[in-house]
SESEMI-455416 format. One line per 4 residues: number of its first residue (from 1); for each residue z, y, x of C-alpha. Coordinates in Angstrom, 3 decimals, decimal comma. Example, Ala and Ser with C-alpha at 12.3 -4.5 7.8 and 13.67 -1.06 7.14 Angstrom:
! SESEMI-455416
1) 7,800/-4,500/12,300 | 7,140/-1,060/13,670 $
//
This chain:
! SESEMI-455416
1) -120,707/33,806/3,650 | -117,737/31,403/4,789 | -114,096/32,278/4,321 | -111,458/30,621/6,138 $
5) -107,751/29,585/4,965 | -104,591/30,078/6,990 | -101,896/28,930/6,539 | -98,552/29,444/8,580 $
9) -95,052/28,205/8,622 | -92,052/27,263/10,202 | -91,938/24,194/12,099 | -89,360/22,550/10,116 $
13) -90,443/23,341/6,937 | -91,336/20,273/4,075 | -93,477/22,854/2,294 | -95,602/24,157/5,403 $
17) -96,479/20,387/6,129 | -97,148/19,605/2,073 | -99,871/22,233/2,031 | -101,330/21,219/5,368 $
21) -101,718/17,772/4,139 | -103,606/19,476/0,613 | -105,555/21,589/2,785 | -106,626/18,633/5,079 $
25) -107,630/16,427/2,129 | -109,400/19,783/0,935 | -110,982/19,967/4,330 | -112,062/16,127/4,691 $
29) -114,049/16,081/1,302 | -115,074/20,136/0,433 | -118,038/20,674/3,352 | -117,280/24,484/3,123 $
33) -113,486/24,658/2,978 | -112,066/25,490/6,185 | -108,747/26,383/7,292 | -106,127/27,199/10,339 $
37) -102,708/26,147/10,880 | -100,456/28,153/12,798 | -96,906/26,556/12,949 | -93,971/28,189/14,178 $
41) -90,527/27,314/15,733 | -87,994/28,008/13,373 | -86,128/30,899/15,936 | -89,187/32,544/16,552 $
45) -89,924/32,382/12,514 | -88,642/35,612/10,881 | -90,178/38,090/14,203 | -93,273/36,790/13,826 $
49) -93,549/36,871/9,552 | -91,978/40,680/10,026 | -94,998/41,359/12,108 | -97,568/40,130/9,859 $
53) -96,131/42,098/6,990 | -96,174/44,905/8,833 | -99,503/45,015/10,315 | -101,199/44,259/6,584 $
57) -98,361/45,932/4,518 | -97,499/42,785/2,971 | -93,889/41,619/1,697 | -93,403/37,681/1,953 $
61) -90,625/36,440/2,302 | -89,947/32,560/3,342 | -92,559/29,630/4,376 | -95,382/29,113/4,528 $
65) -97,676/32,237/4,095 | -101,218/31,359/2,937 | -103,779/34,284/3,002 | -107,776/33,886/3,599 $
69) -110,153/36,076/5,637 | -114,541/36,350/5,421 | -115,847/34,539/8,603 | -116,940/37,879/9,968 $
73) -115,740/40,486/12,506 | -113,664/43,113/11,098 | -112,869/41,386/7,534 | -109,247/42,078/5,941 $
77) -106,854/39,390/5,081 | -106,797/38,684/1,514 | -103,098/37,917/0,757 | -102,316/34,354/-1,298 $
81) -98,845/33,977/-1,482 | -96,444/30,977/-0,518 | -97,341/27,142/-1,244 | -96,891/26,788/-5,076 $
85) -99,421/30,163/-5,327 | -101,755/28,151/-3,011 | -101,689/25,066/-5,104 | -102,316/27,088/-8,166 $
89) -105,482/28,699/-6,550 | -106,890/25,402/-5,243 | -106,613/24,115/-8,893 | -108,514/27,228/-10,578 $
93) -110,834/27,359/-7,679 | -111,333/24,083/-6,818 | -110,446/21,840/-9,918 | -107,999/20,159/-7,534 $
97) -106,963/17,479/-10,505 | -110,770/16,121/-10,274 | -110,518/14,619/-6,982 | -107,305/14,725/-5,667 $
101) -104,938/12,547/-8,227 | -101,279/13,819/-8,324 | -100,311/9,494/-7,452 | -102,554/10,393/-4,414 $
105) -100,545/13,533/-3,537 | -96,888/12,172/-3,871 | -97,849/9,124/-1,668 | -98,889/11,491/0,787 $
109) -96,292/13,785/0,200 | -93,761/10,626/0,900 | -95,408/9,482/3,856 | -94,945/12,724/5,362 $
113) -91,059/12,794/4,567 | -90,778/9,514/6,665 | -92,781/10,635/8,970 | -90,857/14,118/8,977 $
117) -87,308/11,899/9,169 | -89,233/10,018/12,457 | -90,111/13,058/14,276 | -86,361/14,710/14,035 $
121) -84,654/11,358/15,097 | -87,342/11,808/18,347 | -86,290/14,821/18,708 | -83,057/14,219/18,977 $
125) -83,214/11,249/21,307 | -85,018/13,241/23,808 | -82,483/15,755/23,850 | -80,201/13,574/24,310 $
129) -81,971/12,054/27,379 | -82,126/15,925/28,718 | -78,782/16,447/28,318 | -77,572/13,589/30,141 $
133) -77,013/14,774/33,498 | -74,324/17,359/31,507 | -73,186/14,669/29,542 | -72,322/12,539/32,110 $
137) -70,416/15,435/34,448 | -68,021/15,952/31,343 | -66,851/12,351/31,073 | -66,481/12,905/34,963 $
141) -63,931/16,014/34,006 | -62,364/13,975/31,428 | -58,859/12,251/31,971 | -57,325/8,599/30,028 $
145) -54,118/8,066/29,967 | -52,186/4,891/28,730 | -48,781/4,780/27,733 | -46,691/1,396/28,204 $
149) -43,794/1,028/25,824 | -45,058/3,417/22,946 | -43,068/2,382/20,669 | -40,381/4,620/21,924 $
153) -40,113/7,214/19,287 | -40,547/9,855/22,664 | -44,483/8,723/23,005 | -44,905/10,447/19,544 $
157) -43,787/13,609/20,914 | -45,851/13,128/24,119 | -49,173/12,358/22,309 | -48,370/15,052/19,915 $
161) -48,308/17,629/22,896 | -51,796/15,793/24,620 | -53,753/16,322/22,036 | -52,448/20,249/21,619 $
165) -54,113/20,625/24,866 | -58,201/20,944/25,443 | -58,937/17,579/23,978 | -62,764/18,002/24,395 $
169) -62,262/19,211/27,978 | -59,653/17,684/29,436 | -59,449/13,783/27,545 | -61,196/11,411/26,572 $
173) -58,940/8,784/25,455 | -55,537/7,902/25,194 | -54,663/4,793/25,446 | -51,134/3,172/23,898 $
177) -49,454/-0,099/24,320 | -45,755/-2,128/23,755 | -45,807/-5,689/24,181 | -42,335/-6,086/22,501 $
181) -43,629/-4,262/19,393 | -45,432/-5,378/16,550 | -49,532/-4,804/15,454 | -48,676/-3,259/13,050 $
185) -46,083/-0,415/14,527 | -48,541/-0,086/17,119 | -51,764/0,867/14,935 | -49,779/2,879/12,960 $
189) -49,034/5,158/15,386 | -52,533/4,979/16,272 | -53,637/6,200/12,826 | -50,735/8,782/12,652 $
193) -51,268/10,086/16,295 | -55,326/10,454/15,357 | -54,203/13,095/12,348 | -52,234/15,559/14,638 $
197) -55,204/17,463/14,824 | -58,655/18,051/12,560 | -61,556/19,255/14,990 | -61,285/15,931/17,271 $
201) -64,303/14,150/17,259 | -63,771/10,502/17,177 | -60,228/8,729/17,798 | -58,803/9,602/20,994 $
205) -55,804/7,881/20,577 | -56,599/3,716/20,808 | -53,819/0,812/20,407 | -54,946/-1,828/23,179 $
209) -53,042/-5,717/22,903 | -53,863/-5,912/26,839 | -52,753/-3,020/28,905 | -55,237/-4,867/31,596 $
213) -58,392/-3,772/30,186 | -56,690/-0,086/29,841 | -55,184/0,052/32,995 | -59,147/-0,643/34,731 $
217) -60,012/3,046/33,121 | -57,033/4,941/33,257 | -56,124/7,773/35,313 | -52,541/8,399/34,787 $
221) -50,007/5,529/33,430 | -46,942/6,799/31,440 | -44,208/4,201/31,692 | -41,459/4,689/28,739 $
225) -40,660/0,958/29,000 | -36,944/0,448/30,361 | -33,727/-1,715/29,303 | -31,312/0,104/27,629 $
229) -27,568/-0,238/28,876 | -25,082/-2,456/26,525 | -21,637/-3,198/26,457 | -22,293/-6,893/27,705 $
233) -23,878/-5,517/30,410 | -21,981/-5,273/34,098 | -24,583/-2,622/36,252 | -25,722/-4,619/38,151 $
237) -27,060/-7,261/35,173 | -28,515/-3,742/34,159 | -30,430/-3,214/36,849 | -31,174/-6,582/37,391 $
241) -33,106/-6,999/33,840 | -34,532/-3,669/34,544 | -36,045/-4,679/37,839 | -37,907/-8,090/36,037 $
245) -39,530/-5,259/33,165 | -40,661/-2,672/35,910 | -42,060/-5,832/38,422 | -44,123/-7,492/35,792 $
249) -45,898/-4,009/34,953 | -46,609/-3,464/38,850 | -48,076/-7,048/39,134 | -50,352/-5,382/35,704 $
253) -51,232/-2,981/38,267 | -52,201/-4,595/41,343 | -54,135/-6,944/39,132 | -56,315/-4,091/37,184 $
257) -55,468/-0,369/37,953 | -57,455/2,093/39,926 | -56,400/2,625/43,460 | -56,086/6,377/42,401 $
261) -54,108/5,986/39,438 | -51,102/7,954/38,778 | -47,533/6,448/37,517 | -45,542/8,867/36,003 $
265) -42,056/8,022/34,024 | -39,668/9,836/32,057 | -36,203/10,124/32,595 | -35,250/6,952/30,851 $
269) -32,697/4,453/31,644 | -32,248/4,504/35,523 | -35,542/6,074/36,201 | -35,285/6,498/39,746 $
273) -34,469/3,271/40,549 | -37,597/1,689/38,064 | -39,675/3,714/40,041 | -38,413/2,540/43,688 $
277) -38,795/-0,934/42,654 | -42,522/-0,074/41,350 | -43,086/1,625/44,435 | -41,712/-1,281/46,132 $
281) -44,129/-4,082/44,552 | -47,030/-2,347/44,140 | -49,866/-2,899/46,773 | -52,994/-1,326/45,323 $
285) -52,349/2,400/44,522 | -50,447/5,573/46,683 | -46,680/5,266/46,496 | -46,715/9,666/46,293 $
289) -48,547/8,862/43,188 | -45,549/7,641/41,509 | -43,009/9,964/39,965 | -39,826/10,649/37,845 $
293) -39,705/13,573/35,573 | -36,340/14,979/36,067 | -36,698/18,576/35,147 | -35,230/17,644/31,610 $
297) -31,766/17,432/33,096 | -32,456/21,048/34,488 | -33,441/22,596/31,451 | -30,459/20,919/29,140 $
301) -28,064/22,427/30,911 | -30,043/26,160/31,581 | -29,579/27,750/28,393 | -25,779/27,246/28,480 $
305) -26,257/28,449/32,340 | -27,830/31,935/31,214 | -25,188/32,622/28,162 | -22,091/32,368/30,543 $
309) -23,869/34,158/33,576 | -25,863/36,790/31,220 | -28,987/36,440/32,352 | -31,734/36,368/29,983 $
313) -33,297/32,851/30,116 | -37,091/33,787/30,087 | -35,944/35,327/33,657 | -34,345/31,794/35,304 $
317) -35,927/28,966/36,344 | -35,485/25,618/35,746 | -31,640/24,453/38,017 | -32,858/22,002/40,897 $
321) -31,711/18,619/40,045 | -30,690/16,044/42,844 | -30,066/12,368/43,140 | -30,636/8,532/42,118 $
325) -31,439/9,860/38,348 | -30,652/7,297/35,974 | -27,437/6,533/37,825 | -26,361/9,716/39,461 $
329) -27,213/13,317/39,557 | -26,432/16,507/40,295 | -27,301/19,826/38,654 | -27,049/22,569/41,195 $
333) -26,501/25,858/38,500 | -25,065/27,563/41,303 | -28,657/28,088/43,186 | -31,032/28,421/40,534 $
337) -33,125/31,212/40,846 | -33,360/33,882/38,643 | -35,624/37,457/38,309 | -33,654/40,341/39,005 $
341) -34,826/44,273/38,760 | -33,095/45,635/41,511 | -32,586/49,820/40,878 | -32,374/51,938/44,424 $
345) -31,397/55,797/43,306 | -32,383/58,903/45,399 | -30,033/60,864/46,972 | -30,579/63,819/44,383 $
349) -29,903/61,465/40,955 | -26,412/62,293/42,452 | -26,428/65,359/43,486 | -28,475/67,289/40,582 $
353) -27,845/66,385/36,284 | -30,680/66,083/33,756 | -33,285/66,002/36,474 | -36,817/65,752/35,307 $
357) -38,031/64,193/38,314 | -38,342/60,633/39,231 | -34,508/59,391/40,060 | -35,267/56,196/41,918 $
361) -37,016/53,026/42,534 | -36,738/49,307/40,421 | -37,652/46,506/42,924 | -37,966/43,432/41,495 $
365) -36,444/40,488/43,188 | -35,242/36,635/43,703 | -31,697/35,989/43,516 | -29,687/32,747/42,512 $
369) -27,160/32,490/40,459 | -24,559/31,554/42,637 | -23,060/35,594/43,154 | -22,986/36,144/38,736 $
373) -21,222/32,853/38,130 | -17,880/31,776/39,499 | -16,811/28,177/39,269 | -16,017/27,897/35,329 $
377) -15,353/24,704/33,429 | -16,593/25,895/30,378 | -19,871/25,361/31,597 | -19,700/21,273/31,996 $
381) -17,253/21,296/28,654 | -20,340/22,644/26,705 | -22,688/20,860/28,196 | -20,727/17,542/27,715 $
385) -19,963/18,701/24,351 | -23,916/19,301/23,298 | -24,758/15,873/24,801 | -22,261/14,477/22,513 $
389) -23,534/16,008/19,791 | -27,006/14,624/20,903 | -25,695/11,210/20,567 | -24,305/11,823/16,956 $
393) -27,683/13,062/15,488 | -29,609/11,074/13,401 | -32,549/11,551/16,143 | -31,369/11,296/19,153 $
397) -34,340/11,938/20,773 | -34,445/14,697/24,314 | -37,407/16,990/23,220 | -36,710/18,769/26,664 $
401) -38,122/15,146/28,209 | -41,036/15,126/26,437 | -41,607/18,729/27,286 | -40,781/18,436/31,186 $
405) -43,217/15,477/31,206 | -46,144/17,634/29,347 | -45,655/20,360/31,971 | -45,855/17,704/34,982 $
409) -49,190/16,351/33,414 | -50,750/19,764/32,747 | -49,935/21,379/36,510 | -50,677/17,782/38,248 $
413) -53,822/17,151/36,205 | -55,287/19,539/33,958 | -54,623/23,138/35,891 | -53,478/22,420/39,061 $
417) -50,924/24,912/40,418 | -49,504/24,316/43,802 | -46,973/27,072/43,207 | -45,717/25,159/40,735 $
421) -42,560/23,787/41,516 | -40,563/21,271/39,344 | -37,818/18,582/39,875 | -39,348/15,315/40,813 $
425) -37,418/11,895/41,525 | -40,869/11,431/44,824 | -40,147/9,112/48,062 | -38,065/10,499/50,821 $
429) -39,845/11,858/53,692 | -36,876/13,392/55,319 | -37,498/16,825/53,757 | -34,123/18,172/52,958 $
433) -32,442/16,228/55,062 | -32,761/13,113/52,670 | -33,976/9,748/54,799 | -32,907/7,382/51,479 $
437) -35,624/4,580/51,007 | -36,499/5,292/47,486 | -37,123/7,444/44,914 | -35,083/10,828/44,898 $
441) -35,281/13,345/42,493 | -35,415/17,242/44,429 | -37,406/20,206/44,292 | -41,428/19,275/44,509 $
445) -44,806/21,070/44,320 | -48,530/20,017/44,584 | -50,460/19,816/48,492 | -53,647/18,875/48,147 $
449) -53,405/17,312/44,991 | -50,239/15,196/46,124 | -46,568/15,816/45,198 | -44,507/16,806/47,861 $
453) -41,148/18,253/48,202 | -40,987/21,514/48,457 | -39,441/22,392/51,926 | -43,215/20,653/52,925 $
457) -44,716/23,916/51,922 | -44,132/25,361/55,246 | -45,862/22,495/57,313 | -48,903/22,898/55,409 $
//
């Protein structure tokens, strides 16, 4: 009477495939030994050994399982045990030594491990291949941004707050460049900025020497280059040597960029008038696609804004800011907007004390600031006075720019929100009555995924 061998494990499993290779070699040279494999997937494992135990009362634990049944109808399983217990019964029962040498078995044994190694690297490629289509969609979500001049101690505080966002779902590499600093500067911050955080994958952050071969993938260009004003300056030599930086970084653009790049700059130098004369030289992307960050001003001066007028400052928002920023601007306190809880009584919270009854009604409204605050000089003496401070500091760096600029990026780019509105230096369009041929920093929102000023919500 035959008996039969089975022998079951999980897929993965060295062991499982150790055995089956013994009870092959068995198999090949034994005329009566016979045997089954049943392999498993690793998640379907565990069910599948609970049932067995339960249906013959047996508890193993692990794999592979080895038991043997009579070739006949109705015969019970007798119960082996896992591989080592196998082994040991093939050498009692077999004399295993005799004809299978234990050289013989590790050869085999390491054959299988490379062969094992071969299979999971298949595996994986053909996953890969599958996923693909998936892959390829989230590069297509994905933004890169470059930075020109980051050697401006503000880029570190603007990386910093990229990489705080959804780095896996929102970038896939930030690029940084300065020709006027050195290699070394430059891959330094590349090797700091790559620390800021631990569950990145890869370096996002990447020091290019040719802001060419950046600009060809990028999808938003921050520009902190600018000249800074000196005493042997006269303004106009000022804006003069400005003009030459921001002209050779548009001819960088015509020659390279996307035609749906963005340009966005902080509020550095004259800002508003860098980004006219980009606007003005450029010939290869939108001119609504370039933009000054000017909410900075706004929020410098809000907190001082809120402690004269005594509103709490999570309840303003940011002051509208106005002009040719960089050169002149105005800060209009008197109009910002501010949430206000407006309380209506009924006529009985006056006629009848200690009522237990509802008294009245809050309605919560818009109001500017402009009926709290008279005109008060104290306000530009402490703003004037913090600036000066500013200046005296052994940083002084505006953390309000780099936060005004994070904001723009996150509501233009990475969560869109046309409700948004924040102060822009954007062309004039004749929205607010402004016809100046340039850049002029007002009130602004998203249409469409384009800034425009905000009085342009109505025509859309």
């Amino acid at each position: 009477m035959g008996v039969r061998y089975i022998i079951a494990g999980e897929s993965q499993c060295d062991l499982f495939a150790e055995i089956c290779l013994v009870a092959d070699y068995l198999a090949q040279r034994l005329p009566d030994f016979c045997y089954e494999r049943i392999e498993k997937p690793v998640a379907e494992w565990k069910p599948w050994l609970q049932k067995i135990n339960q249906k013959n009362k047996w508890h193993h634990t692990g794999s592979p399982i080895v038991w043997k049944e009579l070739l006949m109808p109705g015969s019970k399983p007798f119960y082996i045990g896992c591989a080592s217990e196998f082994l040991e019964y093939c050498y009692s029962y077999y004399k295993f030594d005799v004809f299978f040498a234990p050289k013989r078995f590790e050869y085999l044994i390491d054959n299988f491990g490379q062969f094992q190694k071969k299979q999971k690297l298949e595996m994986r490629r053909l996953a890969r291949i599958d996923n693909s289509d998936m892959i390829d969609k989230s590069i297509q979500n994905k933004r890169t941004i470059c930075i020109s001049g980051a050697g401006n101690p503000l880029s570190l505080f603007i990386i910093s707050g990229l990489l705080e966002q959804d780095v896996k779902k929102n970038i896939s590499r930030i690029y940084i460049y300065d020709e006027n600093c050195s290699q070394s500067l430059m891959e330094f911050i590349e090797h700091e900025s790559n620390y800021v955080g631990t569950e990145y994958l890869g370096k996002i952050v990447k020091y290019v020497e040719k802001i060419g071969a950046a600009l060809t993938s990028s999808d938003l260009l921050i520009i902190l280059d600018y000249v800074p004003f000196q005493s042997t300056y006269s303004i106009g030599e000022w804006l003069y040597e400005n003009k030459k930086l921001m002209e050779n970084i548009a001819s960088n653009i015509n020659a390279t960029a996307s035609p749906k790049l963005y340009v966005v700059l902080p509020n550095l130098g004259p800002a508003c008038y860098n980004a006219t004369i980009i606007a003005n030289s450029i010939t290869k992307i939108n001119k609504n696609n370039i933009v000054v960050v000017t909410s900075d001003l706004g929020l410098e001066m809000a907190s001082v804004a809120a402690e004269i007028a005594e509103v709490p400052l999570r309840n303003m928002f940011c002051p509208p800011v106005w002009g040719f920023v960089g050169i002149n601007h105005l800060v209009d306190i008197r109009t910002t907007i501010h949430k206000y809880d407006s309380f209506n009584p009924y006529d009985r919270y006056i006629k009848v004390k200690n009522s237990t009854l509802c008294i009245g009604t809050v309605t919560p409204e818009m109001r500017t600031l402009e009926y709290l605050m008279f005109f008060d000089v104290t306000l530009w003496n402490k703003v004037a006075d913090r600036k000066a401070k500013k200046k005296m500091s052994d940083r002084p760096i505006s953390i309000v720019k780099a936060v005004a600029l994070l904001n723009l990026i996150k509501i233009w780019l990475f969560d869109p929100n046309p409700s948004y509105v924040v102060n822009l230096g954007i062309q004039c369009n004749g929205s607010f009555g402004l016809t100046f041929k340039g850049v002029f920093s007002q009130p602004a929102h998203l249409v469409n995924d384009t800034v425009c000023s905000k009085i342009e919500r109505a025509q859309h």
